[in-house]
Backbone as CSV, one residue per row, in Angstrom:
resi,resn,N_x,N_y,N_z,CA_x,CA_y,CA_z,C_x,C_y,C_z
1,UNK,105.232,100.702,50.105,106.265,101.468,50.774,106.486,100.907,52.173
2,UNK,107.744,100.758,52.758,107.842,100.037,53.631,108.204,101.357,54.948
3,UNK,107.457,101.261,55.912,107.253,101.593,56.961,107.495,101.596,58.143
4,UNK,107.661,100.468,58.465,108.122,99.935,59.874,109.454,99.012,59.305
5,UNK,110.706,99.379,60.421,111.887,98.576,60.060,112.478,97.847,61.518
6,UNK,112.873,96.738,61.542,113.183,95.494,62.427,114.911,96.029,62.297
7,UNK,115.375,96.164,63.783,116.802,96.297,64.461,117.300,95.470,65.271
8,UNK,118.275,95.417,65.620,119.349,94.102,66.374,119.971,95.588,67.107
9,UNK,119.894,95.449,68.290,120.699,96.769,69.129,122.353,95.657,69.618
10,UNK,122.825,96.990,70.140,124.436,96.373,70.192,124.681,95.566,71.039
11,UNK,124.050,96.350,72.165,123.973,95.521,73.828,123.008,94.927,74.139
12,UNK,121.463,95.954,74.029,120.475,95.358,74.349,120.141,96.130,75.390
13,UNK,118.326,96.319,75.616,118.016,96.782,76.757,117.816,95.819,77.891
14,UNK,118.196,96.143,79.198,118.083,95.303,80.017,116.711,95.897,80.727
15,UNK,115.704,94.922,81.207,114.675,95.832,82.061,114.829,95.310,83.224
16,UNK,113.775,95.628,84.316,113.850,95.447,85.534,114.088,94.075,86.392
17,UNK,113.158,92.867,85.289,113.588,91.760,85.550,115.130,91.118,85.361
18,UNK,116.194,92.127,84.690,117.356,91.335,84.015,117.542,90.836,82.915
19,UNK,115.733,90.880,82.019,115.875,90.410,80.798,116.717,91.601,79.975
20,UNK,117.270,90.691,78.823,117.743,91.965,77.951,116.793,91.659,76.945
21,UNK,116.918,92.846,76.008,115.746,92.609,74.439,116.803,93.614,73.778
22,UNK,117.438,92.761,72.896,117.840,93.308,71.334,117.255,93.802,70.379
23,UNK,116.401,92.952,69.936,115.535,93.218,68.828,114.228,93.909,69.013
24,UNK,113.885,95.018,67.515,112.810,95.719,67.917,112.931,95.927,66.498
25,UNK,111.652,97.039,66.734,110.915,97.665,65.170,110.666,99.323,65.405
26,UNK,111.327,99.926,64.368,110.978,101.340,64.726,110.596,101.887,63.110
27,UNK,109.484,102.657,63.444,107.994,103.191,62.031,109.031,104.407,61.598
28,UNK,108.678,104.666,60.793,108.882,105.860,60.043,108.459,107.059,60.854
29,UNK,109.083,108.083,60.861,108.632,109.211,61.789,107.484,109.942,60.525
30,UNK,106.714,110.436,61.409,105.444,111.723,61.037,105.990,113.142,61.430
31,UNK,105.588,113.937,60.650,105.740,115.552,60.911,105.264,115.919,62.670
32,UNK,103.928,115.229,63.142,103.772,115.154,63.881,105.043,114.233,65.467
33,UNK,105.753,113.466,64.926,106.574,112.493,65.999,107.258,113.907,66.026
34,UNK,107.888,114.498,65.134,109.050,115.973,65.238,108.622,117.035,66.344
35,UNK,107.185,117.295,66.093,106.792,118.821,66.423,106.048,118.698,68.037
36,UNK,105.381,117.632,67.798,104.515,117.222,69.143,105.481,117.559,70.337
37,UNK,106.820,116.397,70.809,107.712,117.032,71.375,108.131,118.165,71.672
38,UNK,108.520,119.138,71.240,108.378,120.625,70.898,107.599,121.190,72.391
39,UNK,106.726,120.926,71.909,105.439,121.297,73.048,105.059,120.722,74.714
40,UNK,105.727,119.592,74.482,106.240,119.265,75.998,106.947,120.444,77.073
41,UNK,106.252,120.653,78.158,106.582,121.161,78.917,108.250,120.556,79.231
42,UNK,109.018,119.465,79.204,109.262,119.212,79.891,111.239,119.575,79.009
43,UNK,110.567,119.935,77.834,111.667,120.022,76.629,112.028,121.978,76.300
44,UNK,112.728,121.854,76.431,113.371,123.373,76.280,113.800,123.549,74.699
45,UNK,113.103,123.466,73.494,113.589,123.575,72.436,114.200,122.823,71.769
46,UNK,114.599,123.016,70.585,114.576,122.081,69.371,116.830,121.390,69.920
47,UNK,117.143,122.062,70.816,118.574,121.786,71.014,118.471,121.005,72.043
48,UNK,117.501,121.243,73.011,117.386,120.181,74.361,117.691,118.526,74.401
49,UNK,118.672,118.276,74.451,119.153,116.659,74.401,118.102,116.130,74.789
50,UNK,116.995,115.995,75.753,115.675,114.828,75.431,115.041,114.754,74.676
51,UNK,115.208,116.012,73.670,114.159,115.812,72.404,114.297,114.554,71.568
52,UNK,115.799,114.024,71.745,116.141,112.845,71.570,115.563,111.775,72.171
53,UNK,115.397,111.731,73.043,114.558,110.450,73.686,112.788,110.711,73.278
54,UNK,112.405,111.477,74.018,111.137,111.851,73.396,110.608,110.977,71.957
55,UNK,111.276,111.538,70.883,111.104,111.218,69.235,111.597,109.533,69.695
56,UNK,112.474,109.288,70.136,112.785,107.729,69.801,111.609,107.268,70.552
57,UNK,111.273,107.217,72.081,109.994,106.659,72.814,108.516,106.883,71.586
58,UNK,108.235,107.997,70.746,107.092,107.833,69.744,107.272,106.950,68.491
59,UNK,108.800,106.686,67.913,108.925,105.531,66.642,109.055,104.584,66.815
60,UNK,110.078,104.202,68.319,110.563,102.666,68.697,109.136,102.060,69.057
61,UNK,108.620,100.587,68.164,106.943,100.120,68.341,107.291,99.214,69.194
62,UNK,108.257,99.001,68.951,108.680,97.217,70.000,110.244,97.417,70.279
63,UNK,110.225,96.764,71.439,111.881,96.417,71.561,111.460,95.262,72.478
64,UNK,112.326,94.216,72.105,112.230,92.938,72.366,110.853,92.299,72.769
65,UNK,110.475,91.540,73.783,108.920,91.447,74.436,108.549,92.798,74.935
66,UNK,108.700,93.562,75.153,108.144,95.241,75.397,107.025,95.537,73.941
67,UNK,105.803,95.167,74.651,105.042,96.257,73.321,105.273,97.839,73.283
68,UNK,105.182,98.455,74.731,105.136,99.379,74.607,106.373,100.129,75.287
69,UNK,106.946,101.016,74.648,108.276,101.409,74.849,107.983,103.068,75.274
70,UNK,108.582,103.497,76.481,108.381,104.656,77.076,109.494,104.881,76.706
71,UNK,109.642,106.757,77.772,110.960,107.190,77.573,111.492,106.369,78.721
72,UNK,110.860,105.765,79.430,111.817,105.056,80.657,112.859,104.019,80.018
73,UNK,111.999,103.382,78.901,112.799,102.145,78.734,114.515,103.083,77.340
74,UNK,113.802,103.847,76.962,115.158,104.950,75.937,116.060,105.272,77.094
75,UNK,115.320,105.910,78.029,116.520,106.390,78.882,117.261,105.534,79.435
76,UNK,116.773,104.099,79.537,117.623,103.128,80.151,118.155,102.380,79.479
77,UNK,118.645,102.963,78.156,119.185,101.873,77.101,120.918,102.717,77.518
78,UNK,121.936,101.484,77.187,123.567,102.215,77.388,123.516,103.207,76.353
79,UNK,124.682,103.931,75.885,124.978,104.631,75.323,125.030,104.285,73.949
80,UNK,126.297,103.137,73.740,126.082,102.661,72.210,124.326,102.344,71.777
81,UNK,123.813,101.685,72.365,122.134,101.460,71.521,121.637,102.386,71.256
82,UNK,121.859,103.734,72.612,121.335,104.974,71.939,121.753,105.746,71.374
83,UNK,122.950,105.578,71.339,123.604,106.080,69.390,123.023,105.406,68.114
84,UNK,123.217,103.792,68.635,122.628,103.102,67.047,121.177,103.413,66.899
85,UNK,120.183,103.609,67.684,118.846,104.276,67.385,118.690,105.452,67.040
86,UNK,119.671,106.884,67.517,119.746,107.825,66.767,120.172,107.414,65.252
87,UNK,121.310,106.736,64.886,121.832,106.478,63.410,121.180,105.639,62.981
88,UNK,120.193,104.685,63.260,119.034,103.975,62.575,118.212,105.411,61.977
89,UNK,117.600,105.783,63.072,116.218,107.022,62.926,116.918,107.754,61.237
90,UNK,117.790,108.223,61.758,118.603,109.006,60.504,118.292,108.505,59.041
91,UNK,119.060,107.408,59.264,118.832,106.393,58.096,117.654,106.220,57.110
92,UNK,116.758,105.289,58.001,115.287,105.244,57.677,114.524,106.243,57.509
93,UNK,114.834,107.024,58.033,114.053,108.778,57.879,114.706,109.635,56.726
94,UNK,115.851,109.259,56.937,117.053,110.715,55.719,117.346,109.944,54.777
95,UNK,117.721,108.657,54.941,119.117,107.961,54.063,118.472,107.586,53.115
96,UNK,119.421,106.855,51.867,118.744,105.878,51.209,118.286,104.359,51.248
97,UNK,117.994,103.694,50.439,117.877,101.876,50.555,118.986,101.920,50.682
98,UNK,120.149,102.107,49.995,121.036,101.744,49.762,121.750,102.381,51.482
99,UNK,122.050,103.410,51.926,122.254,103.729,53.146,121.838,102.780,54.324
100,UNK,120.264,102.487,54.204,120.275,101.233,54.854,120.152,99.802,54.834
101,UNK,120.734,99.758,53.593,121.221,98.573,53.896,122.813,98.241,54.093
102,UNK,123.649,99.631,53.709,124.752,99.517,54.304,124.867,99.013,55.922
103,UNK,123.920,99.709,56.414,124.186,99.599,57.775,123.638,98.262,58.652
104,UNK,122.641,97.973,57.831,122.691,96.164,58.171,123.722,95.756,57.694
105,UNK,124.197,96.023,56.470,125.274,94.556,56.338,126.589,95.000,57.185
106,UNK,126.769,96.309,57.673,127.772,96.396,58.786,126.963,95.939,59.973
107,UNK,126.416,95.997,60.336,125.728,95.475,61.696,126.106,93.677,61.645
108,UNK,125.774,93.098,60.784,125.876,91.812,60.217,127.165,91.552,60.373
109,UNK,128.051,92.104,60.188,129.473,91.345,60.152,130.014,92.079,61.496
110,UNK,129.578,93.140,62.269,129.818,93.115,63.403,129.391,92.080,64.605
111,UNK,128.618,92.259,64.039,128.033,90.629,65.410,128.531,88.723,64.768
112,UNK,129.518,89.067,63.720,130.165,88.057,63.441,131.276,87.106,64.092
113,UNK,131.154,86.134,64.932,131.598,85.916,65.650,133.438,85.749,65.230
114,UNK,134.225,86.077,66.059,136.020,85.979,66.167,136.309,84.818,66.281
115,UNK,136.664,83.985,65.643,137.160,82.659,66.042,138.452,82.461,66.378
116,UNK,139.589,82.714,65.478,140.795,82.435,65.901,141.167,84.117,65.802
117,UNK,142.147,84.000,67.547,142.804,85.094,67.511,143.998,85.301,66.501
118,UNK,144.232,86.298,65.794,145.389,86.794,65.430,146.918,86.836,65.832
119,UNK,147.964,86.140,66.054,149.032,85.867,66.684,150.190,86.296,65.827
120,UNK,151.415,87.362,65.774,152.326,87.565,64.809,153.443,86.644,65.509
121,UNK,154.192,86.203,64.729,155.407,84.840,65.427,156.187,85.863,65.911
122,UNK,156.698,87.412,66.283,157.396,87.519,66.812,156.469,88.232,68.049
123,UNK,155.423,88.292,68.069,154.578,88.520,69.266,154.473,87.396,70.150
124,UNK,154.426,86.086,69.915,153.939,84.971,70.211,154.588,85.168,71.438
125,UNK,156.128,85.182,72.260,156.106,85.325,73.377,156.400,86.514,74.427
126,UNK,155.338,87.639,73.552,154.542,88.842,74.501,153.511,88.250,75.591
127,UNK,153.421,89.176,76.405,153.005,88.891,76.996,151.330,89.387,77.257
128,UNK,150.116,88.785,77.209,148.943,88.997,76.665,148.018,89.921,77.501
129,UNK,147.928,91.079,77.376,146.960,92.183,78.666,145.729,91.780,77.875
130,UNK,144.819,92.267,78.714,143.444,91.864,77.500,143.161,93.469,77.955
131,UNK,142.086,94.244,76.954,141.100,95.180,77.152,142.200,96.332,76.343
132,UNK,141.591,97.614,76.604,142.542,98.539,75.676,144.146,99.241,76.234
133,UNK,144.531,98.506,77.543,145.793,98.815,77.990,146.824,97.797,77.399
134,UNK,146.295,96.745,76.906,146.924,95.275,75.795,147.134,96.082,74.778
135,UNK,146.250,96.618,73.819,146.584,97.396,73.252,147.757,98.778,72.979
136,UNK,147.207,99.285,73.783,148.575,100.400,74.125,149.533,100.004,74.614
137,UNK,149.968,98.962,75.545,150.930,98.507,75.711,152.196,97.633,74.716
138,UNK,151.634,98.268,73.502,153.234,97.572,72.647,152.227,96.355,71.807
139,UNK,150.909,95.938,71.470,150.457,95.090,70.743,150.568,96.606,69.073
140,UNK,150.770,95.613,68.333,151.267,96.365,67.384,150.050,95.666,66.142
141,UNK,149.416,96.736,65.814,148.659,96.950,64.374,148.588,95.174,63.469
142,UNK,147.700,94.446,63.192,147.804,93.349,62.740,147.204,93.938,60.968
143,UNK,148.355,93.810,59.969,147.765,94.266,58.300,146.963,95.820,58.765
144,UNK,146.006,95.486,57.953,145.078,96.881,58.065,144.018,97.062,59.477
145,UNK,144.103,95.297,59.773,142.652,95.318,60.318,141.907,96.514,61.064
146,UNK,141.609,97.638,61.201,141.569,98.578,62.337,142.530,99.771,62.364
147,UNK,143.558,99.258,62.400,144.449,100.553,62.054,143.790,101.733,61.102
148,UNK,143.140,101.200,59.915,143.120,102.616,59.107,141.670,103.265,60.125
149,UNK,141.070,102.572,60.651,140.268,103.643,61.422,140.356,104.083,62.706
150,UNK,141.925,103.840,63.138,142.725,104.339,64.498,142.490,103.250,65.828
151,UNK,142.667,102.028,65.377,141.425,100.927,66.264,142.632,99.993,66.379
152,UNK,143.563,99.953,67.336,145.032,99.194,67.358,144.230,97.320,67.246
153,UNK,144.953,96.664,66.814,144.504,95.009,66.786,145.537,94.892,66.754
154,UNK,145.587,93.856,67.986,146.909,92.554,68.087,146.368,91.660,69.281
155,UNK,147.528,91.488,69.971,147.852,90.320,70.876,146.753,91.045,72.068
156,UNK,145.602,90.173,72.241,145.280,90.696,73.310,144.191,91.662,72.868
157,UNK,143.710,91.733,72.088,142.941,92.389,71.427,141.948,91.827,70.745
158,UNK,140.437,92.450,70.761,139.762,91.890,69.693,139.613,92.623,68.715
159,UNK,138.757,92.608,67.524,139.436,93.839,66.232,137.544,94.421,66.775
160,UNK,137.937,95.521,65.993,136.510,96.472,66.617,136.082,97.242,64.870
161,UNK,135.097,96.604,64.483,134.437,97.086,63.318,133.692,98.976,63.786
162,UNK,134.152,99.538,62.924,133.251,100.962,62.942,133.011,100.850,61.396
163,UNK,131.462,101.512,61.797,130.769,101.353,60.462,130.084,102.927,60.452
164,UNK,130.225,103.908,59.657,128.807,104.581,59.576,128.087,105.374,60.670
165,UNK,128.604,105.303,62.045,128.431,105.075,63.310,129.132,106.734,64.079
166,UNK,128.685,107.168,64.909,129.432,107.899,65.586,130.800,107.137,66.356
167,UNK,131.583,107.918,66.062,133.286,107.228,66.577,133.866,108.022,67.940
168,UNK,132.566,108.716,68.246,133.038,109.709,69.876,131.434,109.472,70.594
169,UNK,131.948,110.363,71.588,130.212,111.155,72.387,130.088,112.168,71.843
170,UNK,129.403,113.192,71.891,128.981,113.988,71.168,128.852,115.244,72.072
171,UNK,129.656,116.362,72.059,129.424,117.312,73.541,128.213,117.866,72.953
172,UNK,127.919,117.957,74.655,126.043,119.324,73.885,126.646,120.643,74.528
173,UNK,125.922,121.189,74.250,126.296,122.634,74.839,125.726,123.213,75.723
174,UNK,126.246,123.608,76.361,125.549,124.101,78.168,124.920,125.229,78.203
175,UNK,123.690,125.320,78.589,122.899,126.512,78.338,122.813,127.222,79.865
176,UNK,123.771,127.065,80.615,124.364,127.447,82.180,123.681,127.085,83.183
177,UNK,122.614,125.897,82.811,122.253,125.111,84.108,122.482,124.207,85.116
């Protein structure tokens, strides 16, 4: 039975030196990784958004040269990695083989490199914004690429794979502090 599983993060953690580390290994959670947390002074219940970090700092074994991974180094990961480590945890913990290996082989063709941009001949002399105001500004839908998951591609654009993935932030709910 396989136990420990090897990840490619989106961005990467950067640590203090500037290194970044992509790659890591995160174990299978224990009844114990769930409940232990819990009991932290420092966690207000099973809704408290660090319970999230907490559980990831006890499964994540490695991330890049880091043997040992605190909540310092979770809390200092961007946002997307700490989405894809929540939707890893999920996976490997809830999902099936088949669930994860969906999500490698989307991970896999996301980090597939773009070679030639996309150009329509009556776009060709638009004029090229780069970032998502290129987009909204009149670059118009290239075939499907993106469009069916609301993700404009054209001129000025790179195409943006969503896989499986949270497609927002996620509001928490304010307990009036």
């Amino acid at each position: 039975m396989q136990t420990r599983y090897d990840f490619t993060l989106p961005r990467g953690y950067v640590d203090d030196k500037g290194e970044v580390h992509r790659t890591g290994t995160m174990r299978l959670a224990t009844a114990r990784d769930e409940l232990e947390p819990l009991r932290d002074p420092t966690i207000d219940g099973p809704d408290d958004p660090r319970l999230t970090i907490v559980v990831l700092a006890r499964v994540v074994e490695r991330l890049g040269t880091l043997e040992l991974v605190t909540r310092h180094e979770i809390e200092g990961l961007f946002a997307a990695d700490l989405a894809f480590l929540q939707d890893f945890y999920g996976v490997i913990n809830f999902g099936s083989q088949e669930e994860y290996e969906e999500l490698l082989a989307a991970q896999r063709d996301a980090e597939a490199p773009v070679t030639t941009p996309v150009v329509l001949p009556e776009q060709a002399a638009a004029p090229v914004v780069a970032g998502a105001a290129g987009a909204d500004a009149g670059a118009a839908a290239v075939g499907d690429g993106g469009a069916a998951a609301g993700v404009p591609v054209g001129v000025g654009t790179s195409a943006t794979v969503t896989y499986g993935r949270r497609s927002a932030i996620e509001e928490i709910p304010s307990d009036g502090r």
